[in-house]
DRENLO-567833 format. One record per residue (C-alpha): y, z negated, x negated; residue in one letter. Coordinates in pm, 1 decimal, decimal comma, m for minus. Each point is the difference from the previous one (the first is absolute). Layout:
REM residues N
<node><y>Y</y><z>Z</z><x>X</x><residuo>A</residuo></node>
...
END
This chain:
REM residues 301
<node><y>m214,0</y><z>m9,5</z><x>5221,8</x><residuo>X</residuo></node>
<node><y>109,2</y><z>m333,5</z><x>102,5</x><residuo>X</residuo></node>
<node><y>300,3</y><z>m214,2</z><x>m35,2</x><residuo>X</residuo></node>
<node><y>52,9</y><z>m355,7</z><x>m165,6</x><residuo>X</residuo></node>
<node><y>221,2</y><z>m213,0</z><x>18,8</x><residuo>X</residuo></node>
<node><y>60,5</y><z>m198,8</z><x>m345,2</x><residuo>X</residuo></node>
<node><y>292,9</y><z>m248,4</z><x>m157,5</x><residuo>X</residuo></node>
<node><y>151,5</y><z>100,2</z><x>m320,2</x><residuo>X</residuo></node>
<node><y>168,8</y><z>m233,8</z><x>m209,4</x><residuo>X</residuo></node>
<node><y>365,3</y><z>134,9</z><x>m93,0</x><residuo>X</residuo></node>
<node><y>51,5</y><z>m233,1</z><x>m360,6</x><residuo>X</residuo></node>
<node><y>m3,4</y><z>m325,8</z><x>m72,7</x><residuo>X</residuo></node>
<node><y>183,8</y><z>m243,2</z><x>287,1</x><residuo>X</residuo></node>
<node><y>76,4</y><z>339,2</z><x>252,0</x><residuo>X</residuo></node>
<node><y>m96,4</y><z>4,6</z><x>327,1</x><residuo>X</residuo></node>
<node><y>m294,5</y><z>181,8</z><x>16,6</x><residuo>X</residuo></node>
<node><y>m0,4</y><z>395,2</z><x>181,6</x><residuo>X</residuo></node>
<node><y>m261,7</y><z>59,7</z><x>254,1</x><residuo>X</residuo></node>
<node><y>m112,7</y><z>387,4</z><x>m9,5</x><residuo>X</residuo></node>
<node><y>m248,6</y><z>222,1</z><x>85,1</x><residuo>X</residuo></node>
<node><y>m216,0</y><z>174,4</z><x>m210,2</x><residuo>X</residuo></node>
<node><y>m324,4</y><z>289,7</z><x>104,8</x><residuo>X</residuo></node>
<node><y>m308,4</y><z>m119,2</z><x>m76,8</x><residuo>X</residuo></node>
<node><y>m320,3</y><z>286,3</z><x>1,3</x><residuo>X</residuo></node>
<node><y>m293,1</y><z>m51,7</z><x>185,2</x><residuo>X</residuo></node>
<node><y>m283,5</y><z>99,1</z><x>m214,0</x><residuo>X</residuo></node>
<node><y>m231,1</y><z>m115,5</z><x>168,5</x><residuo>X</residuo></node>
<node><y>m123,2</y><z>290,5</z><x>202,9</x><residuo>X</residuo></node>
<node><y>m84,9</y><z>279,6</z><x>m273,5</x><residuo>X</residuo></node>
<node><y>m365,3</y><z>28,6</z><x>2,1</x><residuo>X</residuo></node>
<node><y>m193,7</y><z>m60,9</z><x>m335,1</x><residuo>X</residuo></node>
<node><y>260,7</y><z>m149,7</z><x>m204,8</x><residuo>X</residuo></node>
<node><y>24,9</y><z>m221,0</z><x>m250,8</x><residuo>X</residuo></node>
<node><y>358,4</y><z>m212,9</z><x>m6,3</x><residuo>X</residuo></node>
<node><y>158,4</y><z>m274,5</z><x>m260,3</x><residuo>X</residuo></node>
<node><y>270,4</y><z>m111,5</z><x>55,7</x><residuo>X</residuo></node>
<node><y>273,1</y><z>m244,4</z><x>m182,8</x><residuo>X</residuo></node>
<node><y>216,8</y><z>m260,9</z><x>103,5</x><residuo>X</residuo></node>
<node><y>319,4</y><z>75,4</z><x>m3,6</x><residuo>X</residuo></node>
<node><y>302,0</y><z>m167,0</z><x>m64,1</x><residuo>X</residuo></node>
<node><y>116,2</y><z>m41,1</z><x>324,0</x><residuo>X</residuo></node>
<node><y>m306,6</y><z>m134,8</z><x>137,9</x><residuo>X</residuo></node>
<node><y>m182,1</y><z>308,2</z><x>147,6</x><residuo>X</residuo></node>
<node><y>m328,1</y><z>191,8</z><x>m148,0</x><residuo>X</residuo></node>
<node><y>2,7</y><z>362,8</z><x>m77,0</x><residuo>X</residuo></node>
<node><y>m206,3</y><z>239,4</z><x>m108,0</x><residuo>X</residuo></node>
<node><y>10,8</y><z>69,8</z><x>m388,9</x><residuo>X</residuo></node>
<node><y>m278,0</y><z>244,7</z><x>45,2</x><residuo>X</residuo></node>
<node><y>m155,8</y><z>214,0</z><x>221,2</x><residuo>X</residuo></node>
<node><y>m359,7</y><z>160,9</z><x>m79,6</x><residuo>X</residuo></node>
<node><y>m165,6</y><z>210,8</z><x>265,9</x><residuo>X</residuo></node>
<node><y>m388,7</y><z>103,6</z><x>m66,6</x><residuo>X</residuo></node>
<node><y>m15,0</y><z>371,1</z><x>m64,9</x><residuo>X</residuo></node>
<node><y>m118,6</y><z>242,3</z><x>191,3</x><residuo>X</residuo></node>
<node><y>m326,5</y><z>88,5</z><x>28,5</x><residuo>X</residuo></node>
<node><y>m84,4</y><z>287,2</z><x>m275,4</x><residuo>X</residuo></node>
<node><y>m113,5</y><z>269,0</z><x>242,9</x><residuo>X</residuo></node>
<node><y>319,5</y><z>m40,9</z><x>132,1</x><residuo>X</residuo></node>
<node><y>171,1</y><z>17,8</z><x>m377,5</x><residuo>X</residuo></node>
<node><y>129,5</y><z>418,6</z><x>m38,5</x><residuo>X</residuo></node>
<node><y>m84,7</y><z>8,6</z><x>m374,8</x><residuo>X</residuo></node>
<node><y>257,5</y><z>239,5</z><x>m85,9</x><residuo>X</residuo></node>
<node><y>289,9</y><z>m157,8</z><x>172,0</x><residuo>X</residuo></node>
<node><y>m161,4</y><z>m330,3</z><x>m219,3</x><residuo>X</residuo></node>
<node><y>21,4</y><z>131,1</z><x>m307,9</x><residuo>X</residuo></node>
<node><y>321,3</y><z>237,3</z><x>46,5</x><residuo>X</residuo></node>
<node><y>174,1</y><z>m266,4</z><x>m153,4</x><residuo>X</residuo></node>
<node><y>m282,6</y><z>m246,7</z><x>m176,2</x><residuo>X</residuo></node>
<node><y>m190,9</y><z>113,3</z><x>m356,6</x><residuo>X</residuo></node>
<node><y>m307,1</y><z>98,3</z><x>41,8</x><residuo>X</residuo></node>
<node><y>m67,6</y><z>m6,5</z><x>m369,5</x><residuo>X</residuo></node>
<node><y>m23,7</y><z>m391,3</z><x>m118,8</x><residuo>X</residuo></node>
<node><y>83,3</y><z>m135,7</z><x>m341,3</x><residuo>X</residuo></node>
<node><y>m71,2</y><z>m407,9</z><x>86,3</x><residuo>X</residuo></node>
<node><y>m312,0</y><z>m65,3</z><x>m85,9</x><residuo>X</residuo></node>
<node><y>m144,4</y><z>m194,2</z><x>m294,7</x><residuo>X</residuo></node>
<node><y>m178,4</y><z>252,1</z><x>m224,5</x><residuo>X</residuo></node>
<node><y>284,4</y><z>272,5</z><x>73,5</x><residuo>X</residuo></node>
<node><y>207,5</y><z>m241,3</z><x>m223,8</x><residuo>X</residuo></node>
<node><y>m264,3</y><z>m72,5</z><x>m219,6</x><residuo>X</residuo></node>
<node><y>39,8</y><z>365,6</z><x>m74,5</x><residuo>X</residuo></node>
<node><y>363,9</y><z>12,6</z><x>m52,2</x><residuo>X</residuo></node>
<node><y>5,5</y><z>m356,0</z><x>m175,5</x><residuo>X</residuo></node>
<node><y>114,0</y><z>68,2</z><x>m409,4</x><residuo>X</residuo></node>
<node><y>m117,2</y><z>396,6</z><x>69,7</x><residuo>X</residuo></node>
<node><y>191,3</y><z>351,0</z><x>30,8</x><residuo>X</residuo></node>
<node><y>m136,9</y><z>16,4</z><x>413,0</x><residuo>X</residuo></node>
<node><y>94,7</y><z>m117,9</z><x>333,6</x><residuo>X</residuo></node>
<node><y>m290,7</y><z>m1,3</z><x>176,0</x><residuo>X</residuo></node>
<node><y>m16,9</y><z>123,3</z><x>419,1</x><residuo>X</residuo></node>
<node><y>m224,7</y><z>17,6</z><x>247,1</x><residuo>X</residuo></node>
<node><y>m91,7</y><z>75,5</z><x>363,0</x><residuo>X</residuo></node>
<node><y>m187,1</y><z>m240,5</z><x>162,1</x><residuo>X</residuo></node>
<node><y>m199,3</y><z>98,8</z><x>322,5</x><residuo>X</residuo></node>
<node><y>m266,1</y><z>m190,9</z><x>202,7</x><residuo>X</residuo></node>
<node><y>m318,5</y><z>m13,5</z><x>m194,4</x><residuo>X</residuo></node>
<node><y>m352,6</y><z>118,1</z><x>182,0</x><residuo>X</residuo></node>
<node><y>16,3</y><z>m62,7</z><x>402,4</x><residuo>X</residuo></node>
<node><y>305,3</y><z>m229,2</z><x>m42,3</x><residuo>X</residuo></node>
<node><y>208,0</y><z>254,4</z><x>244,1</x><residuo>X</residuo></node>
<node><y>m284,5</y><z>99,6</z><x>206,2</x><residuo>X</residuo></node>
<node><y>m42,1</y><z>315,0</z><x>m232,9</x><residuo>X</residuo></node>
<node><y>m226,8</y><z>33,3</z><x>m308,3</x><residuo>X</residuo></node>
<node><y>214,5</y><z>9,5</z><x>m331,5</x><residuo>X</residuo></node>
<node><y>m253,8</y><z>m99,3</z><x>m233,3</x><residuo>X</residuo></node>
<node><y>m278,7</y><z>256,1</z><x>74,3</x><residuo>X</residuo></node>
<node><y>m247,3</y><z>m160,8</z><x>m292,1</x><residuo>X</residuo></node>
<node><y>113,8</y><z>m350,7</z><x>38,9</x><residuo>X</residuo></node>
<node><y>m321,2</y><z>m262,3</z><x>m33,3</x><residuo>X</residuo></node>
<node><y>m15,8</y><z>m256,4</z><x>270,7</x><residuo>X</residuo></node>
<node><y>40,5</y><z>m222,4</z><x>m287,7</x><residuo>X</residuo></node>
<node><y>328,6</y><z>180,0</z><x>m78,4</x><residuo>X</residuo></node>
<node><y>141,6</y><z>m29,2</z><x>296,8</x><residuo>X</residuo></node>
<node><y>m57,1</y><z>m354,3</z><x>43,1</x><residuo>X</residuo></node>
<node><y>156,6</y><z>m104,1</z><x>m353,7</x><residuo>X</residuo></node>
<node><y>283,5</y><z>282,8</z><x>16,0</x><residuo>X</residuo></node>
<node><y>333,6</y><z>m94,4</z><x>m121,7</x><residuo>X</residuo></node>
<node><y>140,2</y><z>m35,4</z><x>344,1</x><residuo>X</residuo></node>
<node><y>m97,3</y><z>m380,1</z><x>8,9</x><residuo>X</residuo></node>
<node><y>190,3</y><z>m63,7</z><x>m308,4</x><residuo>X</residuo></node>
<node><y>401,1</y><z>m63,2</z><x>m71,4</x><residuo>X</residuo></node>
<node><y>280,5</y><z>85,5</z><x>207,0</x><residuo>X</residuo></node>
<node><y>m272,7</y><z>285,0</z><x>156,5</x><residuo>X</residuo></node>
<node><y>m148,5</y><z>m250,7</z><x>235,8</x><residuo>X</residuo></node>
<node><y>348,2</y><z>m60,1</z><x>193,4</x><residuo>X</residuo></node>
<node><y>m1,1</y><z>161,2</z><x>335,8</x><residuo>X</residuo></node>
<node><y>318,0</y><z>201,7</z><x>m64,6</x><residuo>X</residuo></node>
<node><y>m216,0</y><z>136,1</z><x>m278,1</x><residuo>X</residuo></node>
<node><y>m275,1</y><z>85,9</z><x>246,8</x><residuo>X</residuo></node>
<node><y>294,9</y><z>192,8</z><x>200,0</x><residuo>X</residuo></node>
<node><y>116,1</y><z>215,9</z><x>m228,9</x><residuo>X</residuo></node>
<node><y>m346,0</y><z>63,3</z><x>m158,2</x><residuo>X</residuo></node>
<node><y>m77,0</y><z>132,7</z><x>323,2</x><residuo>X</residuo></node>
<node><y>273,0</y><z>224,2</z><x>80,6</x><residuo>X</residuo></node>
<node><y>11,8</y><z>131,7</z><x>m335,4</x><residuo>X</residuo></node>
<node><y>m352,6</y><z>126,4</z><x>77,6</x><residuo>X</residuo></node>
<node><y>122,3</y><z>116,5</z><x>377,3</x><residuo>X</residuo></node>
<node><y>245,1</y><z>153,9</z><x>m171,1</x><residuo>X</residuo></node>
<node><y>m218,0</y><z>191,4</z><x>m290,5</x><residuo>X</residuo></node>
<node><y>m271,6</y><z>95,7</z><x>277,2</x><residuo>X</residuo></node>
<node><y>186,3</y><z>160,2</z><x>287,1</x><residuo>X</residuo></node>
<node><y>340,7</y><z>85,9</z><x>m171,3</x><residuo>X</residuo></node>
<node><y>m116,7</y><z>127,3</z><x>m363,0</x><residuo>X</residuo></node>
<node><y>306,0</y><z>223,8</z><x>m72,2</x><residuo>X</residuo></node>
<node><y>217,1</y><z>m277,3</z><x>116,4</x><residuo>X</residuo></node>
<node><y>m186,2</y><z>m259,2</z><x>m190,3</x><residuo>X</residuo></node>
<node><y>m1,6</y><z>240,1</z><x>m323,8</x><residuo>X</residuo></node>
<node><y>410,2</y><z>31,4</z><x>28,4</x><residuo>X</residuo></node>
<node><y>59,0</y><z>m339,4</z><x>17,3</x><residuo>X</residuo></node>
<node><y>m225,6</y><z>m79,7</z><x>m312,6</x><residuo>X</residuo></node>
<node><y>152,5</y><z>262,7</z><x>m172,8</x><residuo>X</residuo></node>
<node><y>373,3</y><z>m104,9</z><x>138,8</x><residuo>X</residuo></node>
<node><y>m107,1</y><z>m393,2</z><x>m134,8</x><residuo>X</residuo></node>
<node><y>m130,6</y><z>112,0</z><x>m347,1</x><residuo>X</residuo></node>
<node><y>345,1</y><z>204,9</z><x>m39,9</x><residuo>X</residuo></node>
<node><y>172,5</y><z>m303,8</z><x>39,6</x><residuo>X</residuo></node>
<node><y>m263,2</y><z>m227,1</z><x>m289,8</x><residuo>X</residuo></node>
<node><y>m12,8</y><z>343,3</z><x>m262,8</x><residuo>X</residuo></node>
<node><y>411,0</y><z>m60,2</z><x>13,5</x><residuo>X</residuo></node>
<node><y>0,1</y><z>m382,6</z><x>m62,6</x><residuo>X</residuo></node>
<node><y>m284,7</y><z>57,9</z><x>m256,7</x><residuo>X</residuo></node>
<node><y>140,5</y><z>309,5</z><x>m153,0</x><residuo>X</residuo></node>
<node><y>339,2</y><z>m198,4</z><x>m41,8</x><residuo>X</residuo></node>
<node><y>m214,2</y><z>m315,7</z><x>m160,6</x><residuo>X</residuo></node>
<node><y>m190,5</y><z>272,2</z><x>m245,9</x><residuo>X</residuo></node>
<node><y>m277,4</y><z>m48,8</z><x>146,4</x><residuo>X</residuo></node>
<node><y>m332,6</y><z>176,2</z><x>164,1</x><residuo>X</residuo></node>
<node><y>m64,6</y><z>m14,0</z><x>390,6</x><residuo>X</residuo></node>
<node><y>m334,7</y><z>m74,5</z><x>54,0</x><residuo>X</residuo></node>
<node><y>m133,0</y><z>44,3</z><x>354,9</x><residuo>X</residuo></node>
<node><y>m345,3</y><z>m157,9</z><x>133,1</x><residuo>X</residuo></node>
<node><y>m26,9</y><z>188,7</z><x>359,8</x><residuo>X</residuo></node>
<node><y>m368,3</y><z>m194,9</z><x>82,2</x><residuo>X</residuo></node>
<node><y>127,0</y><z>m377,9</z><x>m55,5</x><residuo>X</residuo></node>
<node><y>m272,3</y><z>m84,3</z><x>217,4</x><residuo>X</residuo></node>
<node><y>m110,9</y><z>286,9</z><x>187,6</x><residuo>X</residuo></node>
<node><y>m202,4</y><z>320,9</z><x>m174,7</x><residuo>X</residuo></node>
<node><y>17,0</y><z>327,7</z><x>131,5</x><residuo>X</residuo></node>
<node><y>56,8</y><z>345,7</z><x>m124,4</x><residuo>X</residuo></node>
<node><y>279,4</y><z>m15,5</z><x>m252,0</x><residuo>X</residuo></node>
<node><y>m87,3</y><z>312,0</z><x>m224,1</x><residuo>X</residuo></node>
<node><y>109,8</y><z>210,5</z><x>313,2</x><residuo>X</residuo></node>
<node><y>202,3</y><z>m200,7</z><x>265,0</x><residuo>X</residuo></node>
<node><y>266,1</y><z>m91,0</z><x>m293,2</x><residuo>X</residuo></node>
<node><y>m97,3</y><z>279,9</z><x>m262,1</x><residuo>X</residuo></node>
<node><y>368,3</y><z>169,1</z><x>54,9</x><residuo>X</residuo></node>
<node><y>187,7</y><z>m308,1</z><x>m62,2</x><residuo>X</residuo></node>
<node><y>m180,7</y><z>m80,1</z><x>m317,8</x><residuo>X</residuo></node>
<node><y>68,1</y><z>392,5</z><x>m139,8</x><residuo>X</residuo></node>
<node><y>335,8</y><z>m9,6</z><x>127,2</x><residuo>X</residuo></node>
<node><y>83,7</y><z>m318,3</z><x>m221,2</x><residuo>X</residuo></node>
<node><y>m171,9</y><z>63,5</z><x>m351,2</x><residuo>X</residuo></node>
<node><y>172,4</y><z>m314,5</z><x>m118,5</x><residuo>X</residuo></node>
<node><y>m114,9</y><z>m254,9</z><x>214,2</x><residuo>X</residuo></node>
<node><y>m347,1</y><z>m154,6</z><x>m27,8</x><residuo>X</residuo></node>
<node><y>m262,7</y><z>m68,8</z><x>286,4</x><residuo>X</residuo></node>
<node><y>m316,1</y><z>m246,9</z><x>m20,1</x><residuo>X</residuo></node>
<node><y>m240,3</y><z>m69,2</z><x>224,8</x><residuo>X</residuo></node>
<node><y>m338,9</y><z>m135,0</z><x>122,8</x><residuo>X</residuo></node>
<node><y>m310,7</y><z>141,2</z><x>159,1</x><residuo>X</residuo></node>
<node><y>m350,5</y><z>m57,6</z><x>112,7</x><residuo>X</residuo></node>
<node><y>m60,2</y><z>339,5</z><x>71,7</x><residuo>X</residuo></node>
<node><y>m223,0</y><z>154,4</z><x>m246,7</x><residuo>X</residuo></node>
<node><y>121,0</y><z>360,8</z><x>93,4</x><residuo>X</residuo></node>
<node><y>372,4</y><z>m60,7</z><x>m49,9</x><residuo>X</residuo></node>
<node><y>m68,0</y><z>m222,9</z><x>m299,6</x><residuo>X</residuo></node>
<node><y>m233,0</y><z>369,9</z><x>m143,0</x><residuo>X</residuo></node>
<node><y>270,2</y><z>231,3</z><x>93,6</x><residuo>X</residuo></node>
<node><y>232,8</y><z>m200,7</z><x>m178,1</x><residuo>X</residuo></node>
<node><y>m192,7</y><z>6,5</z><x>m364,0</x><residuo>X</residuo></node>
<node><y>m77,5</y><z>343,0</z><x>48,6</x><residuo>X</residuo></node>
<node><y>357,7</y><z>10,5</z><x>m17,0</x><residuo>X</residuo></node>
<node><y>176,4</y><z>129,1</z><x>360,3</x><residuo>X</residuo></node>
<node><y>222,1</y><z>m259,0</z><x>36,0</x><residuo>X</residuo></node>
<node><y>366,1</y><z>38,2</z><x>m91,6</x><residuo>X</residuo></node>
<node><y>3,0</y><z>m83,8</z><x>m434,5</x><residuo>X</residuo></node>
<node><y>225,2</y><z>m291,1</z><x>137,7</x><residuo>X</residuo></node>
<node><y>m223,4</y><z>m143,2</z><x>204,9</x><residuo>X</residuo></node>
<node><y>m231,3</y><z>m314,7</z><x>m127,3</x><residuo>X</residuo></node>
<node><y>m330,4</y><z>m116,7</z><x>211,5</x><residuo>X</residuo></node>
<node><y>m178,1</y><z>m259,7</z><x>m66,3</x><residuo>X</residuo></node>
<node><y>m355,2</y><z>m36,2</z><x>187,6</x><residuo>X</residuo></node>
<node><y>m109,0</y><z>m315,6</z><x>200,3</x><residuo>X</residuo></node>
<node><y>m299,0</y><z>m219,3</z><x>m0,5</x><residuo>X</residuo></node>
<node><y>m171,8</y><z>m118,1</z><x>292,1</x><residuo>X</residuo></node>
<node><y>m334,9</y><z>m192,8</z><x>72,9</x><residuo>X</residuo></node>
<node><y>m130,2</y><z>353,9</z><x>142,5</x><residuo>X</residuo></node>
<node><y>119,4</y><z>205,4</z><x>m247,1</x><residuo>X</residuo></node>
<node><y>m51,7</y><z>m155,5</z><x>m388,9</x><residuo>X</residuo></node>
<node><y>m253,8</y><z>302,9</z><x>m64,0</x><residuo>X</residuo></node>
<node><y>345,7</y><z>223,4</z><x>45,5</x><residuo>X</residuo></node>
<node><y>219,5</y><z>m176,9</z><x>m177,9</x><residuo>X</residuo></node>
<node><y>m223,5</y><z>m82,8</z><x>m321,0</x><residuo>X</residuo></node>
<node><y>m97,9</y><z>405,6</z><x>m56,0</x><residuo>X</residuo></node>
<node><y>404,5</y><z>55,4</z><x>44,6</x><residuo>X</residuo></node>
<node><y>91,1</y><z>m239,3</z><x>m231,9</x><residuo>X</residuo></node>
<node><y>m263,6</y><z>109,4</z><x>m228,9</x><residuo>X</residuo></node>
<node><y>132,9</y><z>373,2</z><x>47,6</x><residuo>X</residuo></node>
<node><y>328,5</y><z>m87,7</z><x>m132,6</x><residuo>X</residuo></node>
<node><y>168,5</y><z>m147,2</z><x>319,7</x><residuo>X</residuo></node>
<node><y>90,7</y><z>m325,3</z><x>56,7</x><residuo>X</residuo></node>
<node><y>m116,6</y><z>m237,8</z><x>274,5</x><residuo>X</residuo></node>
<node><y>121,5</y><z>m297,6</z><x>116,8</x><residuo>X</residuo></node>
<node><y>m196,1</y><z>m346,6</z><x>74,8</x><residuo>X</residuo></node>
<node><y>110,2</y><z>m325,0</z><x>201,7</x><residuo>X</residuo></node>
<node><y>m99,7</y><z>m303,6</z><x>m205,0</x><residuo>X</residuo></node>
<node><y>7,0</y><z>m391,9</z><x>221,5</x><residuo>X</residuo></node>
<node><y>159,8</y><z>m185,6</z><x>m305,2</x><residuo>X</residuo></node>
<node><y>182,5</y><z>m21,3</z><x>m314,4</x><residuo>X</residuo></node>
<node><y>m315,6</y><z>m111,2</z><x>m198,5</x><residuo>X</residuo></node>
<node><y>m181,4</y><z>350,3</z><x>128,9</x><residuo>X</residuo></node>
<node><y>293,2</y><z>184,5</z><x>m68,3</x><residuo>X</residuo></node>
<node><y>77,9</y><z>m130,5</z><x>m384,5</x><residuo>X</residuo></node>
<node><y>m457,8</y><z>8,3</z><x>m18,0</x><residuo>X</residuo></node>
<node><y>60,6</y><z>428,6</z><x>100,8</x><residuo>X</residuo></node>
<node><y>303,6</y><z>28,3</z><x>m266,9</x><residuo>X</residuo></node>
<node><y>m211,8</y><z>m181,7</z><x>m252,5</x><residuo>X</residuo></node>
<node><y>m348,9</y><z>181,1</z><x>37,7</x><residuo>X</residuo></node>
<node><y>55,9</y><z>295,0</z><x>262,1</x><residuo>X</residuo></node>
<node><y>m164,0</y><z>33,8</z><x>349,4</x><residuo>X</residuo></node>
<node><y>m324,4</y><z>219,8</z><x>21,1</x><residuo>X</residuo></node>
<node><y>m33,0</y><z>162,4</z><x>m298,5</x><residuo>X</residuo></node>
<node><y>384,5</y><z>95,6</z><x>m32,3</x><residuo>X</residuo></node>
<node><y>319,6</y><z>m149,6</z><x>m129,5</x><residuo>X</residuo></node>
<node><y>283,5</y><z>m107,5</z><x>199,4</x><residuo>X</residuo></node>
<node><y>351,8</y><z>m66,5</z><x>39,5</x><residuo>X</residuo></node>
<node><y>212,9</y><z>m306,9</z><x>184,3</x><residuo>X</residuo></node>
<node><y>160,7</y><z>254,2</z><x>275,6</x><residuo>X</residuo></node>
<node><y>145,1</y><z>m315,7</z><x>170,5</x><residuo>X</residuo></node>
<node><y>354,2</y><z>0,0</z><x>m264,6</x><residuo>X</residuo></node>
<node><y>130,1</y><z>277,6</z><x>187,2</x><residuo>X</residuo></node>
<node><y>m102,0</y><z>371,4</z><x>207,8</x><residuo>X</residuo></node>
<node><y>88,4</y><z>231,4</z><x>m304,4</x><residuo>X</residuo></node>
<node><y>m376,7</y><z>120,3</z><x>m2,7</x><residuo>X</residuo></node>
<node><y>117,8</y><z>306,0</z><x>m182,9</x><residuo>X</residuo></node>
<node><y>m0,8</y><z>m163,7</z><x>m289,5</x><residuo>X</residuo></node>
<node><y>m359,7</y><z>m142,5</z><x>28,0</x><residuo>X</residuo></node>
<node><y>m267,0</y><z>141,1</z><x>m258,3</x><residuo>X</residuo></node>
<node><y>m212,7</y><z>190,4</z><x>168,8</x><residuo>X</residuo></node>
<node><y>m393,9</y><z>m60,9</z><x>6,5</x><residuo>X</residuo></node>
<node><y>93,0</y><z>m328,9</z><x>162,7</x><residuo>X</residuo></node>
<node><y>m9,1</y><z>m243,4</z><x>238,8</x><residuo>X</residuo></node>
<node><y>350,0</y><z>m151,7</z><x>126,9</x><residuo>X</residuo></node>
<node><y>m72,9</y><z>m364,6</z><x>117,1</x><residuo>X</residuo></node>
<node><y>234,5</y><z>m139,2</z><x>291,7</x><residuo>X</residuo></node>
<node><y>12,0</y><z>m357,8</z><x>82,4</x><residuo>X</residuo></node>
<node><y>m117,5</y><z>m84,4</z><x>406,3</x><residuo>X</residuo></node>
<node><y>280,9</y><z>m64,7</z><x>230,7</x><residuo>X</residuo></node>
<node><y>m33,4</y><z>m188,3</z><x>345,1</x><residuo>X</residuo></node>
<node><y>m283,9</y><z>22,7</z><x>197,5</x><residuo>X</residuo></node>
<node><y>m167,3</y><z>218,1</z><x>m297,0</x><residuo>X</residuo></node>
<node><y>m55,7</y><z>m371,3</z><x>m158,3</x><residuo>X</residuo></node>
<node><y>m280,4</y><z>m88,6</z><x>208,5</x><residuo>X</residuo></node>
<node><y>m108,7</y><z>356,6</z><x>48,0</x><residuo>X</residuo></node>
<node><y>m420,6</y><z>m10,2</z><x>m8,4</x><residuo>X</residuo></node>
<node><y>m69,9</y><z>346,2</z><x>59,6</x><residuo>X</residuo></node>
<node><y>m7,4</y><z>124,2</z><x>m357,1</x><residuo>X</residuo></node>
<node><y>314,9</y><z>154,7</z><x>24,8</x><residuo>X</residuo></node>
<node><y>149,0</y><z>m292,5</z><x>m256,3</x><residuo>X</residuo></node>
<node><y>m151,4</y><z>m15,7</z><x>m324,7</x><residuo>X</residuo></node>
<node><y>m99,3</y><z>m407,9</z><x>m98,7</x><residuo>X</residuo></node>
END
């Protein structure tokens, strides 16, 4: 802290009062960004003050997210859901395949993980990056923990959607895909109103789930890959429902018109209610940053 000597005008024609006034040194805190503004009386201060976070090793994810949601409602197709429908759509988003340094995304192609939906929207923002990755700290090494604050956030949306008359529907793998028929099997019995959707590439999860052991309100929807089209074509043509990235909107409105491989198909890009899709079809989503110049086969031309 230092001190400055400045002039300050008293009004029009005075004499004018010579004071002192403390001006902080900034200057000395490590890693920080500082603006500052002109003042009126002629000295700079700070208007903001941003320091760089901590490293996330260093982050305690339950101390994090004592006080921050873990469930999200802000992204795009959440309110596509919601948009002119009885739903308000949730999710939880955690790091997709080796983003944390753990595998979420144990049948993920390579093509997959290079065209994920982490590069696209407000997910590509380091903050995002942040919490994705203590979310998934905090679901790895603190599961009870991680399971009461999910169930403390979708309290709080089943109230504001209860009180709209509408249906709380919860997405727990936004990006990630593990075992949801177990790890959140309780919640979804315990709340026979609310609706849960999902996606998978795992052809044993995706089995179990027409065979009918998931919870009745519990929706899954299977994924295509450029390793695993075989899968997905003898699902959809069992009576499941599969979906496939598409490059443009020529090949998507070309799939609507005449089907893709044998099958018909539906635009899944007007919103995540996949429940209502017909099934013995494919679901056609529109690529999304870096999936537009995907060449591994993952995107559909």
């Amino acid at each position: 802290m230092k001190t400055k000597i400045i002039v300050r005008p008293t009004g029009p024609g005075r004499t004018p009062m010579i004071t002192t006034a403390l001006w902080y040194d900034y200057s000395h805190i490590a890693r920080c960004k500082l603006r500052t503004r002109k003042c009126a009386d002629g000295i700079r201060r700070p208007i903001k003050t941003r320091r760089y976070s901590k490293p996330v090793e260093d982050i305690d994810p339950i101390k994090y997210f004592r006080h921050r949601s873990v469930v999200s409602v802000d992204q795009a197709k959440f309110k596509k859901t919601g948009k002119n429908s009885h739903y308000i759509q949730c999710g939880v988003i955690l790091s997709p395949a080796r983003e944390s340094g753990y595998s979420m995304c144990t049948h993920c192609s390579p093509g997959c993980e290079s065209a994920c939906l982490k590069s696209s929207g407000q997910l590509v923002f380091s903050t995002a990056k942040r919490a994705r990755i203590l979310r998934t700290r905090l679901f790895l090494f603190h599961r009870a923990k991680y399971l009461e604050y999910v169930g403390r956030d979708l309290a709080k949306l089943r109230r504001k959607a209860h009180a709209l008359g509408k249906i709380l529907v919860t997405r727990f793998d936004t990006l990630s895909d593990t075992n949801t028929l177990s790890i959140y099997r309780e919640l979804m019995e315990s709340n026979p109103l609310d609706g849960f959707v999902d996606y998978t590439k795992d052809p044993r999860k995706y089995q179990a789930y027409l065979s009918g052991s998931s919870a009745p309100n519990h929706h899954l929807t299977f994924s295509r890959s450029e390793i695993n089209h075989c899968q997905a074509r003898y699902f959809v043509a069992a009576g499941g429902t599969s979906t496939v990235v598409v490059r443009t909107q020529e090949a998507l409105a070309r799939c609507l018109a005449h089907g893709y491989d044998g099958f018909p198909a539906v635009d899944g890009t007007l919103s995540d209610r996949r429940w209502e899709d017909p099934r013995g079809h494919w679901v056609l989503l529109l690529a999304l940053g870096k999936a537009k110049t995907d060449k591994s086969g993952f995107v559909v031309d």
